[in-house]
N, C-alpha and C positions, 0 to 999 in steps of 0.2 A: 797174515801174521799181525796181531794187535796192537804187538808194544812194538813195531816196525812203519807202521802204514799213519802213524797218529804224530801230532797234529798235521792239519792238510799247512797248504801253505802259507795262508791268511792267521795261522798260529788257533786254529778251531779244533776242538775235540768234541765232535757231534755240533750242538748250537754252544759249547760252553767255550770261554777262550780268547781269542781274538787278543786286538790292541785299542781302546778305547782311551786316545790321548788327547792333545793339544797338536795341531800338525807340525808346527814345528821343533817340537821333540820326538815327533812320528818321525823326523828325517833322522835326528841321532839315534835312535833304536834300531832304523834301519840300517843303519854303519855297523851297530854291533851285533845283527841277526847276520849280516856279511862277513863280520870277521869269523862270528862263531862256525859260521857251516864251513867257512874254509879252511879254520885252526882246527876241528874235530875231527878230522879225516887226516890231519896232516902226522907223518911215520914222528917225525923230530916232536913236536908237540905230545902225542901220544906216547912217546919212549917217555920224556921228562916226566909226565906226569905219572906214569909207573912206577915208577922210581922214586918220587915223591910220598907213594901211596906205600909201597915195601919199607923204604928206608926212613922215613920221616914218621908218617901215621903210623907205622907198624900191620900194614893189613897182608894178609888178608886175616881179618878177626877171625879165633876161632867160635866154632859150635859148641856149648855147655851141652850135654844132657842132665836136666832137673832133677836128677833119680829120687833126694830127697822129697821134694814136691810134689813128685807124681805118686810115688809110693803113698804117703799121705794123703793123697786128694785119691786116691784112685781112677780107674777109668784112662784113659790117653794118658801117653809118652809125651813130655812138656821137653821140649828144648830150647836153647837160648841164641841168639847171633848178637854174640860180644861187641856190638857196637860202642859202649861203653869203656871197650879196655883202648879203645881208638886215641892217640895221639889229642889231646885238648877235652877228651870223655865224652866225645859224641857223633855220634855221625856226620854232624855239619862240615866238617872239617874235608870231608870228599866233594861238593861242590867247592867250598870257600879256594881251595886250593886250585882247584880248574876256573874259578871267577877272575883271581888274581893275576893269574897267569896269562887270562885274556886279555884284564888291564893293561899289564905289562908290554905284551907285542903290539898291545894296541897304542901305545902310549901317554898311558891316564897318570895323570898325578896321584890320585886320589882313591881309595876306595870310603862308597860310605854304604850304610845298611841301617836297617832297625833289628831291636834284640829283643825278645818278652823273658826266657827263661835266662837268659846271658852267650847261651851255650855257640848258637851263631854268632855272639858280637866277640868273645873270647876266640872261636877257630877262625875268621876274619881276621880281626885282629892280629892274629897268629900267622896266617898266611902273608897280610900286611909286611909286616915285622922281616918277614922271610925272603922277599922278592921286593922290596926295599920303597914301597910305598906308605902317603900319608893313609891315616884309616880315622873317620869320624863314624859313631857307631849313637844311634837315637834309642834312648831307652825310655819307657814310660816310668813315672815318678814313685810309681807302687812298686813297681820291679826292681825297681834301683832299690829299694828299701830290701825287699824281699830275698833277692837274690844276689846281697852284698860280696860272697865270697868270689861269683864271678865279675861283679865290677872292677874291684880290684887288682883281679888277672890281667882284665884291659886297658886297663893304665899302666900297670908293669910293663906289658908288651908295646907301649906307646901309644895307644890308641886315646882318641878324646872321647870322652862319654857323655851326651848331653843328653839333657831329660824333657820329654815331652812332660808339658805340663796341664797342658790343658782335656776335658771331657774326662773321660774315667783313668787318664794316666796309665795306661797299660798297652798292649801289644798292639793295636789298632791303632793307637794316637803316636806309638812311636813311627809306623807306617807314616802316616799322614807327614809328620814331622820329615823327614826321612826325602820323601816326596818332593817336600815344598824345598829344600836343601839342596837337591838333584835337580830339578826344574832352573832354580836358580844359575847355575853352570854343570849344563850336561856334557859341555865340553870336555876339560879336564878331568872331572870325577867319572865312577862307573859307579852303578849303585846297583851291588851286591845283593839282589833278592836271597832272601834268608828261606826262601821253601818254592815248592810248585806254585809259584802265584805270579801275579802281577801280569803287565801285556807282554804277549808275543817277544821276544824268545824264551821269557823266564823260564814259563814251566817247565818247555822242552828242554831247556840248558839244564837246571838243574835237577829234571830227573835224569838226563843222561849221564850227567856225574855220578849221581848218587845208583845205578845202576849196581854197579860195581856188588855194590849189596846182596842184589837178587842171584847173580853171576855166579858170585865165590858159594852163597849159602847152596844153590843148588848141586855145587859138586861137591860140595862137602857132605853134604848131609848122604849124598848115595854112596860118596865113600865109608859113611859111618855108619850106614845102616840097609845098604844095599837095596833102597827104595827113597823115591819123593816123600817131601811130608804129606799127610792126610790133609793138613790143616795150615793156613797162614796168620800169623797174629800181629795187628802192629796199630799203634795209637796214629792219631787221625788230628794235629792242628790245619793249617798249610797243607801237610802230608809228603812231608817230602822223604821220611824214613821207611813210609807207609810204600811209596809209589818204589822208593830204592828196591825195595823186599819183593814186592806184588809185582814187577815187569820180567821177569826170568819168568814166572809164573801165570802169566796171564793167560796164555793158549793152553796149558794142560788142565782142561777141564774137570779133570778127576781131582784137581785141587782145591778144595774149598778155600777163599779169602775172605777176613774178617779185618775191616776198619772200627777201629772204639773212639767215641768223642767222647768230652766230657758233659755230662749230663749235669756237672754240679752240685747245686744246694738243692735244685725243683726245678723244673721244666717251666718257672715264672720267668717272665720278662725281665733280663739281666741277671737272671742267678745259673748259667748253662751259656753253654758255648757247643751245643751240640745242631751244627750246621744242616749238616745234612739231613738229619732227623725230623727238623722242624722247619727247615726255610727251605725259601723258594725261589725260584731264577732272579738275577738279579746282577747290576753290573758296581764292581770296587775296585779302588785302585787300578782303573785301566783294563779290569778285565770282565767277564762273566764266568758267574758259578752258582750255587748255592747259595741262598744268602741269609741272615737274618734279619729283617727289615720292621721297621716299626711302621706307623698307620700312614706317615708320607715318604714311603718308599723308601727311607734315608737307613743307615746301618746301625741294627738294635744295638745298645748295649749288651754285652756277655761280659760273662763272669767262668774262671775255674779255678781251684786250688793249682793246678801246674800252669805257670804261666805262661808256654811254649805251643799250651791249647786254648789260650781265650783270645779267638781270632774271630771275626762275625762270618767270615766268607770261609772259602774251601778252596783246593785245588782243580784246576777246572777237568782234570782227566780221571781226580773221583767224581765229581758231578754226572759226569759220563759213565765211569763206572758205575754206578750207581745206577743211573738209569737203564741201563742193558743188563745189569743186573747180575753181573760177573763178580761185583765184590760185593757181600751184605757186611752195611754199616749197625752198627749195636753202641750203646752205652753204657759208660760206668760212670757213677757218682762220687764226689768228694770219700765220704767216707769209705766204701770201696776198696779207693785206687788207695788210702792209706792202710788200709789192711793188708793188702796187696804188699805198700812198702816196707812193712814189719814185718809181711809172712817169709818175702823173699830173703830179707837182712836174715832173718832168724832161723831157718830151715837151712837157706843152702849160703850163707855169709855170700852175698851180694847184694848190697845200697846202691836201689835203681834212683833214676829220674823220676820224680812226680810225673813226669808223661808218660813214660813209659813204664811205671809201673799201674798205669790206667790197659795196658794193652796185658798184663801180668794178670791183672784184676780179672779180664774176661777170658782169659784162659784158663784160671782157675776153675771160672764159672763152667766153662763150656769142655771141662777135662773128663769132671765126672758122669758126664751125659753120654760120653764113649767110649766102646770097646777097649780093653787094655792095648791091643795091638793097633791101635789106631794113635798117628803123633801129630803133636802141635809143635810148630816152630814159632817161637814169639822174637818179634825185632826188640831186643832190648837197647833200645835207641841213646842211653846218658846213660850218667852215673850220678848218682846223689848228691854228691860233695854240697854243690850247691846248694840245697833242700834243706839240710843236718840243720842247722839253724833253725829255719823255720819250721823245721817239724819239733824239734824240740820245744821250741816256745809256745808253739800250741795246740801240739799231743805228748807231750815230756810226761804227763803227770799220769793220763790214763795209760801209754807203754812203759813207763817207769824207764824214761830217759832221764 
């Protein structure tokens, strides 16, 4: 079994993965890969956070079927898994809630993390606020800009929001930032990886949370249509909504899965953020994955209009996927993913995430290529709120916002 047998113990998925630290933050990591495998299996831990996920989140999100969309586009049946209508409007909010809660029994003062689109530092934050912890939340200086309406959420919720400043100010410098914060006193704090990444237990921690995803869509969806979908669709930073969606699914081979990066402006050097597509083994943040690297091995600049996808690395169990060949990764471009977010607003009155409407963009693409009786399930991972801003200011004129 796939999504059962991964990672081994040294935290590898294939050669990708691992902990590539300092050793003596390799011993606090190890305290909390110990608390984690003991608190996941535990009945009391596992009830709360049930509970947490029904009565708090509101899950389990339902299933849209697209019917305007599809009727339109012809060819496959487009469905949607309402991660969106989620408690804080985004999937994040299914680890942040199990990360918290590790703090907590563990006895951490502090949570901190980095944000790109906000949407982690907002469900953090939020979880924070709930289970009665400090939360310092690293944002790069562009995103703070860009995605004002969720800064402000985390302040509301008490959180402090400091801004990386430094190299291109965005989702990789908030990392870095984040890091250097956490190294300082990994005592007290826990630091809250915002996706499938970082060393050993990350990934595995927080696709086990974010599970829950692939779990509920799968019996929903046979409730709804008395078959699996044909197809998997879900946008590809980190990949932590991507991996939620794809692990119920990994062994039914009759299911085709689709990861979408963002390909950008052009496939030049800092205008994409499309990981997997173009880079090549390489070790960040403590781990190995995919990388984008420039000529001294160091991490390229990238670029995407969703800032929740311009990350240089990947999660190391798409790297893997990828490489065995079970999930084909594809892209979609800036302009694209914003058609995408006009067609969805406009057709069936839902304002996705700039991320996730990059996963919408290739479903549309890859709708009309199949049979009518053939379905697409797309992870619609956010909700826009965030975005309305900056879409407006600079596509207002050509959608007549």
């Amino acid at each position: 079994m796939m999504n059962n047998t991964l990672p081994n113990e040294q935290g590898f998925f294939g050669e990708y993965g691992g902990s590539f630290i300092p050793p003596q933050l390799q011993e606090i990591i190890n305290d909390i890969t110990a608390s984690y495998l003991k608190l996941k299996d535990d009945p009391e831990f596992k009830a709360e956070l049930a509970d947490l996920y029904k009565h708090y989140v509101g899950r389990p999100s339902p299933i849209f079927y697209a019917k305007n969309l599809s009727k339109k586009l012809g060819g496959a049946q487009i469905y949607l898994k309402r991660e969106d209508l989620n408690h804080t409007g985004a999937h994040k909010i299914n680890h942040c809630l199990g990360e918290a809660l590790l703090a907590k029994k563990m006895g951490k003062k502090k949570l901190i993390a980095e944000t790109g689109a906000g949407q982690h530092g907002v469900a953090l934050a939020t979880a924070a606020a709930l289970v009665g912890l400090e939360c310092d939340i690293y944002m790069g200086e562009v995103d703070i800009v860009k995605e004002h309406p969720n800064v402000v959420r985390m302040k509301i919720l008490g959180a402090r929001v400091i801004p990386a400043t430094h190299g291109r100010k965005t989702l990789k410098e908030a990392v870095d930032a984040a890091f250097e914060a956490y190294v300082k006193d990994p005592i007290t704090q826990l630091y809250a990886i915002g996706s499938v990444v970082g060393p050993h237990p990350f990934p595995m921690m927080v696709r086990d949370f974010q599970q829950v995803v692939g779990r509920e869509a799968k019996e929903q969806f046979l409730d709804m249509t008395g078959r699996q979908p044909n197809n998997l669709v879900a946008c590809v930073g980190g990949g932590s909504n991507a991996i939620g969606l794809f692990t119920a699914f990994l062994d039914d081979e009759n299911v085709n899965i689709y990861g979408v990066e963002p390909s950008g402006l052009s496939f030049k050097d800092g205008e994409h953020a499309a990981t997997l597509t173009k880079g090549t083994p390489g070790i960040i943040h403590g781990f190995k994955c995919y990388l984008l690297q420039d000529e001294n091995n160091e991490p390229a600049p990238v670029y995407s209009i969703a800032s929740g996808l311009d990350y240089p690395g990947v999660g190391p169990q798409h790297s893997y996927l990828k490489d065995i060949g079970r999930v084909q990764y594809e892209c979609i471009n800036d302009k694209e993913a914003v058609e995408a977010f006009f067609e969805i607003s406009r057709v069936e009155g839902i304002i996705p995430a700039l991320e996730s409407a990059h996963a919408i963009a290739y479903a549309m693409k890859l709708a009309p290529t199949l049979p009518q009786d053939e379905t697409i399930l797309v992870n619609l991972s956010g909700r826009g709120d965030k975005d309305i801003d900056y879409i407006a200011e600079n596509y207002g004129q050509e959608y007549n916002v």
